[in-house]
C-alpha positions as CSV (number, residue, x, y, z in Angstrom):
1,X,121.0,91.2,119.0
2,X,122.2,89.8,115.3
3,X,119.4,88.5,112.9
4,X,119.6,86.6,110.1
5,X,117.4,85.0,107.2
6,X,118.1,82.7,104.3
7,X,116.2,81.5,101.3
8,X,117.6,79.0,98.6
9,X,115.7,78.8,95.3
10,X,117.4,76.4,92.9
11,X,120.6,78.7,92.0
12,X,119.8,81.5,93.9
13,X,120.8,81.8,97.3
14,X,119.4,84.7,99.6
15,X,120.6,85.9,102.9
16,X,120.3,88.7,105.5
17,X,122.5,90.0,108.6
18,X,121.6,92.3,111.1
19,X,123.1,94.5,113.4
20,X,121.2,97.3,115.8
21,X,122.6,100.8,116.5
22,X,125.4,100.3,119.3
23,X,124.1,99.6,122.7
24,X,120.8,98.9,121.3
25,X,119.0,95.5,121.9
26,X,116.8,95.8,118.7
27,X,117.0,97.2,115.1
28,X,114.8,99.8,113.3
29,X,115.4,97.9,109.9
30,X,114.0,95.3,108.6
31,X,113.9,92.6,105.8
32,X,111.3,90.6,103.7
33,X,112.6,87.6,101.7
34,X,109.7,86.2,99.8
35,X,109.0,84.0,96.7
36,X,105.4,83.0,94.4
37,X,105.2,82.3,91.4
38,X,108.6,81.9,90.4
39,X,109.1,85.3,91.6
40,X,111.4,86.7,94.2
41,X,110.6,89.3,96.2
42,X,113.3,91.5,98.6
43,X,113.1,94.2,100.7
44,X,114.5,96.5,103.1
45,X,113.4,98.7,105.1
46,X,115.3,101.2,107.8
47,X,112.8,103.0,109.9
48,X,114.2,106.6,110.8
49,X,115.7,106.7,114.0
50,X,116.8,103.8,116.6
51,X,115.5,101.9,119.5
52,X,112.0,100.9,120.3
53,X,110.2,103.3,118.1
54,X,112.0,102.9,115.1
55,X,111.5,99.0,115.6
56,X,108.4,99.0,116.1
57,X,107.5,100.8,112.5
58,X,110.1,98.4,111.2
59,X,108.0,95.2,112.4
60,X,104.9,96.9,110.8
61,X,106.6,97.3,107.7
62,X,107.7,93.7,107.8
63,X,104.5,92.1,108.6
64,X,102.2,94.1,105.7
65,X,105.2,93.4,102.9
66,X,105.5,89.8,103.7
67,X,101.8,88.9,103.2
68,X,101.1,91.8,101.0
69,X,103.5,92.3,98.4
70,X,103.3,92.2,94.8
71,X,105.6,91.8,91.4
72,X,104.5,95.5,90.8
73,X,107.3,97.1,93.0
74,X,105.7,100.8,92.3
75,X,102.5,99.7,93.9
76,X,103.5,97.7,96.5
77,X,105.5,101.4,97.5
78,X,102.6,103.1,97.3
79,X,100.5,100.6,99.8
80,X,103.4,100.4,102.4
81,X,103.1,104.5,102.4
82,X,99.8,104.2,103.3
83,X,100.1,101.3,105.7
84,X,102.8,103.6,107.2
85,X,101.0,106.9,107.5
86,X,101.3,108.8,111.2
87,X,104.3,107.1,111.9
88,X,107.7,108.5,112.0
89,X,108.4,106.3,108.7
90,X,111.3,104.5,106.4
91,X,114.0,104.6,104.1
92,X,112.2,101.2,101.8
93,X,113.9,99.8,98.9
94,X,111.8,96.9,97.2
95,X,113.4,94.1,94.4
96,X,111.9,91.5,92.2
97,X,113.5,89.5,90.4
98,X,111.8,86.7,88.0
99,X,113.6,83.6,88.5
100,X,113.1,81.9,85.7
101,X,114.0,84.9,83.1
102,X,116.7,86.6,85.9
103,X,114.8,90.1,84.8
104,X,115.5,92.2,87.9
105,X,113.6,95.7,89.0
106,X,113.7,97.8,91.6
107,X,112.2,100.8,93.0
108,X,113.6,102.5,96.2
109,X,112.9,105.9,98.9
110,X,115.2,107.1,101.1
111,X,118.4,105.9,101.8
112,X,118.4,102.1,100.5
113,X,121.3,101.1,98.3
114,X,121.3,98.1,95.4
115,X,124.4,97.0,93.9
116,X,125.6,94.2,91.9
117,X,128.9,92.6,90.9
118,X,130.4,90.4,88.7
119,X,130.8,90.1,85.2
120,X,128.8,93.8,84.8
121,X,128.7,96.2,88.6
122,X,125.7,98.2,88.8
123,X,124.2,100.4,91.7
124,X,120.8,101.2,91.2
125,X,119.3,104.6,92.7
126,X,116.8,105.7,95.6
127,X,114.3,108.8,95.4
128,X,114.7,111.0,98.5
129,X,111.6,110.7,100.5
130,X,110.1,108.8,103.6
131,X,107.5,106.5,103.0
132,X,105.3,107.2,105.7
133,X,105.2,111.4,104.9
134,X,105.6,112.2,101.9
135,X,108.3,111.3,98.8
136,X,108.5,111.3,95.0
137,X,107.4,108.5,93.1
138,X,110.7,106.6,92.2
139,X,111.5,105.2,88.7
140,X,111.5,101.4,88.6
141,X,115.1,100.9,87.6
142,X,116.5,97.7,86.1
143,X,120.1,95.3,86.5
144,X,120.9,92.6,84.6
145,X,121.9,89.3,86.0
146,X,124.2,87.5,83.8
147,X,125.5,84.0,83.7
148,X,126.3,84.4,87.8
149,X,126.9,87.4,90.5
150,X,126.0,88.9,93.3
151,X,123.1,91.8,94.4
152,X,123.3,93.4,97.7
153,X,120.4,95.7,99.9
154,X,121.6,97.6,102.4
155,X,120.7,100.4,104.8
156,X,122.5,103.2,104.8
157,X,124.2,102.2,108.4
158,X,126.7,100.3,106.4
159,X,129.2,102.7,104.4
160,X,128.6,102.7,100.7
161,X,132.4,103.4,99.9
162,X,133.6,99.8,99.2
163,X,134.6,97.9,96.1
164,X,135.7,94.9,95.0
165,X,139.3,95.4,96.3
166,X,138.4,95.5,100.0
167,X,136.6,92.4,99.5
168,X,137.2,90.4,96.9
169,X,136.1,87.2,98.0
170,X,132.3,89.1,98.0
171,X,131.9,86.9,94.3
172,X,133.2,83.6,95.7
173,X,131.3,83.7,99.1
174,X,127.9,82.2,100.1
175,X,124.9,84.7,100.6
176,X,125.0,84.7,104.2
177,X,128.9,85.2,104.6
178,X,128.5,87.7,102.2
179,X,126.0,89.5,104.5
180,X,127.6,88.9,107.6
181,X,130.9,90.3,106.6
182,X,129.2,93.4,104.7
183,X,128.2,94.5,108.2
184,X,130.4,93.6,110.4
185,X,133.5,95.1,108.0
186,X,131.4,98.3,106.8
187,X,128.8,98.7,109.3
188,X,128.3,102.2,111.7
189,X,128.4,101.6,114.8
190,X,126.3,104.5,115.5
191,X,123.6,103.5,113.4
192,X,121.5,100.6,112.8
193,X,123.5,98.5,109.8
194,X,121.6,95.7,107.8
195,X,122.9,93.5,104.5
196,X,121.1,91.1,102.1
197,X,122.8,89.4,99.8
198,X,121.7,87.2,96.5
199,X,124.1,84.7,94.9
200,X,122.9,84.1,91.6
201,X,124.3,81.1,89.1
202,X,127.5,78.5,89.7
């Protein structure tokens, strides 16, 4: 089963693809695209494991960031740790981005990945760790978004060893083909492999 999500907000476009472990019917990650108060908030979350169990703690995940997130990333982490607690936990990396100034932070655990591209490529870094058990407290880490660009989230079921030159329409193309084609060109089969992707500017 594929999923997918978009948001438009003036000249940012948002947009998630989906794809569960092979021969699975559901996914153990998950995403939140939210925005209030001329902020946006992202996030992604891949449960450990696969099947039932994992989705299951993704769906949690997903249901306490959507109505409970904040613009503080750092203690938004800390509240999903504790909604998580006794469960086999995640991989979480949580974005806000102000859409008025463009000032973009992040704060990640576990395998999560944030990258941008265009005029200036960036890939900000995850603390190891499982929210959920235990992890250290991750640095909120910063991107600029210039005049226009692309960020991508992804779970670590999509192969982090691609660049511009194996896909080079990635700064021309619409969130959600952006997403799609992220997973379905450099997604495991063997694991769980989710994408979201934010065009930013004209």
């Amino acid at each position: 089963m594929y999923t997918k999500r978009e948001l438009n907000i003036g000249d940012m476009d948002v947009a998630s693809f989906a794809r569960p472990f092979l021969g699975e019917r559901v996914s153990g990650d998950a995403v939140v695209i939210e925005h209030r108060n001329e902020v946006l908030f992202l996030a992604i979350v891949d449960a450990l494991g696969h099947g039932l169990q994992a989705n299951a703690v993704a769906d949690r995940a997903e249901r306490f960031l959507r109505n409970d997130w904040s613009s503080d990333v750092l203690d938004t982490m800390h509240r999903l740790h504790s909604e998580l607690k006794g469960t086999i936990g995640a991989a979480v990396g949580l974005c806000v981005v102000d859409s008025v100034t463009r000032d973009l932070r992040y704060a990640g655990v576990g395998n999560t990945v944030l990258r941008t591209f265009g005029s200036q490529a960036t890939r900000l870094v995850s603390t190891d760790g499982i929210i959920g058990d235990r992890f250290r407290t991750p640095a909120v880490q910063s991107a600029p978004l210039n005049e226009s660009g692309t960020v991508l989230l992804y779970t670590d079921g999509v192969s982090d060893r691609f660049d511009l030159a194996q896909y080079p329409q990635l700064i021309y193309h619409s969130a959600s083909a952006i997403a799609r084609k992220i997973v379905e060109r450099f997604g495991k089969p063997y694991d769980d492999a989710t994408c979201m992707a934010m065009r930013y500017g004209r």
